[in-house]
C-alpha positions in Angstrom: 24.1 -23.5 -1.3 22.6 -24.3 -4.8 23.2 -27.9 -4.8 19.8 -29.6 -4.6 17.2 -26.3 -4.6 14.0 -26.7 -6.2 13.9 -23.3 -8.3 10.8 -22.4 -10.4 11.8 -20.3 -13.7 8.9 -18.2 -15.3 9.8 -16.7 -18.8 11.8 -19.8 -18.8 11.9 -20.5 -22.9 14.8 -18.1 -23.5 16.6 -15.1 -22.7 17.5 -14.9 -19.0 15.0 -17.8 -17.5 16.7 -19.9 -20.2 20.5 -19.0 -19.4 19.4 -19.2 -15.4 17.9 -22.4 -15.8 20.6 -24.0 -17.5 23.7 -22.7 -14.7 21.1 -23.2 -11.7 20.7 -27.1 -13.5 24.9 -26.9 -13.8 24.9 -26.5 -10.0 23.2 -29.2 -8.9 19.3 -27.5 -8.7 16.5 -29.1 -9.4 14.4 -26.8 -11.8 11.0 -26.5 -12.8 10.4 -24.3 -15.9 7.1 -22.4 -17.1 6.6 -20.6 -20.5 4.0 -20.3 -22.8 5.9 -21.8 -25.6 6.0 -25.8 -24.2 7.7 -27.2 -27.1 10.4 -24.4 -26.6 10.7 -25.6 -23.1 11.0 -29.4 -23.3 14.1 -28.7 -25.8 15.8 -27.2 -22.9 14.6 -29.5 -20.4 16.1 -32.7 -22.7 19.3 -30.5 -22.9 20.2 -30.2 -19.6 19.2 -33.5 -18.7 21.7 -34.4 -20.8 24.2 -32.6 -19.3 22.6 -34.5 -15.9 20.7 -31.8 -14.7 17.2 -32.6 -12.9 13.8 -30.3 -14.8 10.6 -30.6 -15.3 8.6 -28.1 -17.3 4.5 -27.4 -18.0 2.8 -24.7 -19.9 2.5 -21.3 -17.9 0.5 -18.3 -18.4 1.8 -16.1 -15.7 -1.4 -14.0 -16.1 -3.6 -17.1 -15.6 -3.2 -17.6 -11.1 -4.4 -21.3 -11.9 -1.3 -21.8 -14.0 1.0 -20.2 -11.1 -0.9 -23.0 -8.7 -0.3 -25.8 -11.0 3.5 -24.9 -11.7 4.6 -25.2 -8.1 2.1 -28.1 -7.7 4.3 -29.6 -9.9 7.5 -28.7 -8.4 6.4 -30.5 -4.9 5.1 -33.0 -6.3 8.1 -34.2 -8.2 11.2 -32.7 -5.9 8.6 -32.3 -2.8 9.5 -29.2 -1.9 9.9 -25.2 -3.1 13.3 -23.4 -2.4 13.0 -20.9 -5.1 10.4 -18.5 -6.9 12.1 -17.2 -10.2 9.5 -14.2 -11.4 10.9 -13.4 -15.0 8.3 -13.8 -17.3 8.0 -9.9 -18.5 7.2 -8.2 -21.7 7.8 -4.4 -23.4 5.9 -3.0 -26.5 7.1 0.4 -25.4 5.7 3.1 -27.1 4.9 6.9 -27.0 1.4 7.5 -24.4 0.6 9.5 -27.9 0.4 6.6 -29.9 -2.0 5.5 -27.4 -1.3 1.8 -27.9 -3.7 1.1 -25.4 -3.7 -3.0 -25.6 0.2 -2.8 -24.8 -0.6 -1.4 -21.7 -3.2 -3.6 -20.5 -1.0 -6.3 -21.7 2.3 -4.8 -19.9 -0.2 -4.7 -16.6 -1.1 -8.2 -17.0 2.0 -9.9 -17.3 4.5 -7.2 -15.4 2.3 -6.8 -12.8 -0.6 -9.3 -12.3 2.2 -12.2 -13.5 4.2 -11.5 -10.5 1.2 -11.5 -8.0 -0.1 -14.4 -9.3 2.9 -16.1 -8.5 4.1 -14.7 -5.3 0.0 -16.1 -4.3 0.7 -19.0 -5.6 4.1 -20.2 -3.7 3.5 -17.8 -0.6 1.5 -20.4 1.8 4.3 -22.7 1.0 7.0 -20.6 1.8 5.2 -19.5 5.3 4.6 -22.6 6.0 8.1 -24.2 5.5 9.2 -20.5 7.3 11.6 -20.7 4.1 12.3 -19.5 0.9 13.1 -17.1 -2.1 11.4 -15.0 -3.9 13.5 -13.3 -7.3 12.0 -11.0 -9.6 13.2 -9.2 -12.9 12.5 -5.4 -13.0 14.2 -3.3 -15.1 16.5 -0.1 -15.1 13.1 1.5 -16.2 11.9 0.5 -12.5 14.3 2.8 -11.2 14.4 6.2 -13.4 11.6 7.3 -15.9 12.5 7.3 -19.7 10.7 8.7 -22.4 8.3 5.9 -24.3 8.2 4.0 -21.5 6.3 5.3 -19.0 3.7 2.0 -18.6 6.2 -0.7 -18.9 8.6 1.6 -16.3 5.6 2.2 -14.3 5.0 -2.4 -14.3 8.4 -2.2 -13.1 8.6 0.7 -10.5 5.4 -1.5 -8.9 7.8 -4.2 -8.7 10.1 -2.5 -6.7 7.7 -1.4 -4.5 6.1 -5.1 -3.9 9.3 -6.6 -3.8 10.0 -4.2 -0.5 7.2 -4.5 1.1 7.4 -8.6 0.7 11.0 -8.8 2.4 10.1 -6.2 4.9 6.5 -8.2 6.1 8.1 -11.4 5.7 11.4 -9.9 8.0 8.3 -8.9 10.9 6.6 -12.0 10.4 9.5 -14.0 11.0 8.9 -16.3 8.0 12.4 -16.2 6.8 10.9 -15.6 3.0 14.4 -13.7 1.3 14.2 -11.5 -1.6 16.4 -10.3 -5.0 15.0 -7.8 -7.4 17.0 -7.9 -9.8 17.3 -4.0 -12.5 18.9 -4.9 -16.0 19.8 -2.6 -18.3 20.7 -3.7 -22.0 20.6 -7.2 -22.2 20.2 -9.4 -25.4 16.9 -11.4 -25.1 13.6 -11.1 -27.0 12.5 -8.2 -25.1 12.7 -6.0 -28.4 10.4 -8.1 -30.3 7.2 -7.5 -28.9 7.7 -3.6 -29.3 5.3 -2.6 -32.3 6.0 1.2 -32.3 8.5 1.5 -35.6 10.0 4.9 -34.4 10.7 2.7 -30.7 11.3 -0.6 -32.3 14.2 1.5 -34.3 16.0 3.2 -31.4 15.5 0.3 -28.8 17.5 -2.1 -32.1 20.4 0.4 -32.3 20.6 0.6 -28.4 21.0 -3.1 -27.9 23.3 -3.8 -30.6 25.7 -1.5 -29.6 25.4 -1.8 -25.5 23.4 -5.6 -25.2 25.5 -8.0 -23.0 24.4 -11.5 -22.6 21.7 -13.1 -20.5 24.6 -15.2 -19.0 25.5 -12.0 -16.9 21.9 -11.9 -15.3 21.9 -15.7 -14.9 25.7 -15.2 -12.7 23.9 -12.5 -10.8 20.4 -14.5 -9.7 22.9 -17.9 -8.8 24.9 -15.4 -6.4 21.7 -13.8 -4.5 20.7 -18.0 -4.3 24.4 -18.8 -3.0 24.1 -16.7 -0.1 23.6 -17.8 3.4 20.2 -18.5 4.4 20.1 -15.4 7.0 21.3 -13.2 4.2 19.4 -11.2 2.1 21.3 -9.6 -1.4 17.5 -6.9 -2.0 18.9 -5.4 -5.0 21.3 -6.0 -8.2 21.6 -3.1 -10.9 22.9 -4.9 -13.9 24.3 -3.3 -17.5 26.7 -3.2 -20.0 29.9 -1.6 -18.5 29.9 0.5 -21.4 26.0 2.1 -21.3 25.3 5.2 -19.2 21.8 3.9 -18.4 
């Protein structure tokens, strides 16, 4: 059931936290939204209130752990409680290793990577403790298969396959009843392009979106389905694409 869930959204100011928060919120969750862009965040928060939805939002720097503390100190102290653990906040300045763009890559690794630990640290006592509770994460086809120009941002993502694994199998031994989703898109229309500084990337990565990109909607369908399920049922993996893109 969805009805009544506290969900935490990172990444939450558009794209896919955006479109997530707002069905989660159509539902009957209670959401709690983190971006860096606050102003960005309290327009959606007014929306969906208007459509009777319950949010709250803050400020969040997923590379920042005191930001991933505050943000579900928030979420218990208004809806008392954590059901839900939405790690989405991810960025992609792809690039050729040759162009040696070395910032990007530190930057990938702190928000791909370091974002999602921060988080899983940050809501994991909880979770034990409550012997509840979900943890999603957004990956990426490039998590799965290597392509060219993307070798740091795949390799962010192939680490959170791995971690993603390892916390439903420990959690499954430990008999804390923590469930996982990792969820692998392919194109989807977000602002994932934007931060790509690399022309000769920038280029290629435009004209693959706008003839494959489906809408963050489809990835928003796809997280309220792995929440839906039963709570001794675990959904580990969704592949999501265009039905038209050989990814």
């Amino acid at each position: 059931m969805i009805r009544d869930k506290v969900v935490i959204i990172t990444g939450a100011s558009s794209g896919i936290g955006e479109a997530t928060a707002k069905l989660l919120a159509s539902k009957g969750a209670k959401l709690v939204l983190g971006a860096r862009r606050e102003d960005r965040l309290k327009q959606i928060v007014e929306e969906m209130e208007k459509d009777g939805g319950q949010a709250v939002c803050r400020e969040l720097d997923v590379t920042n752990p005191s930001d991933s503390a505050d943000i579900v100190r928030l979420a218990k102290k208004t809806f008392g409680r954590v059901d839900v653990i939405f790690l989405n906040a991810g960025i992609m300045p792809s690039s050729p290793l040759s162009a040696l763009k070395t910032d990007d890559w530190h930057q990938m690794v702190d928000v791909n990577i370091k974002g999602v630990l921060n988080g899983v640290a940050a809501v994991l006592p909880t979770f034990i403790e409550q012997k509840s509770g979900h943890v999603i994460s957004t990956s990426s086809v490039a998590g799965l298969k290597a392509y060219p120009g993307s070798a740091v941002y795949g390799g962010t993502k192939w680490f959170v396959r791995d971690f993603m694994e390892v916390l439903r199998m420990e959690s499954a031994t430990e008999g804390t009843n923590i469930r996982t989703a990792t969820i692998y898109p392919a194109a989807i229309n977000t602002e994932l392009l934007g931060a790509i500084s690399h022309k000769e990337t920038a280029e290629g990565m435009a004209k693959l979106y706008e003839r494959f990109g489906i809408s963050p909607d489809r990835i928003a369908n796809v997280v309220a389905f792995a929440i839906d399920q039963p709570e001794d049922t675990t959904i580990n993996e969704f592949t999501i694409g265009p039905a038209n893109q050989p990814w």
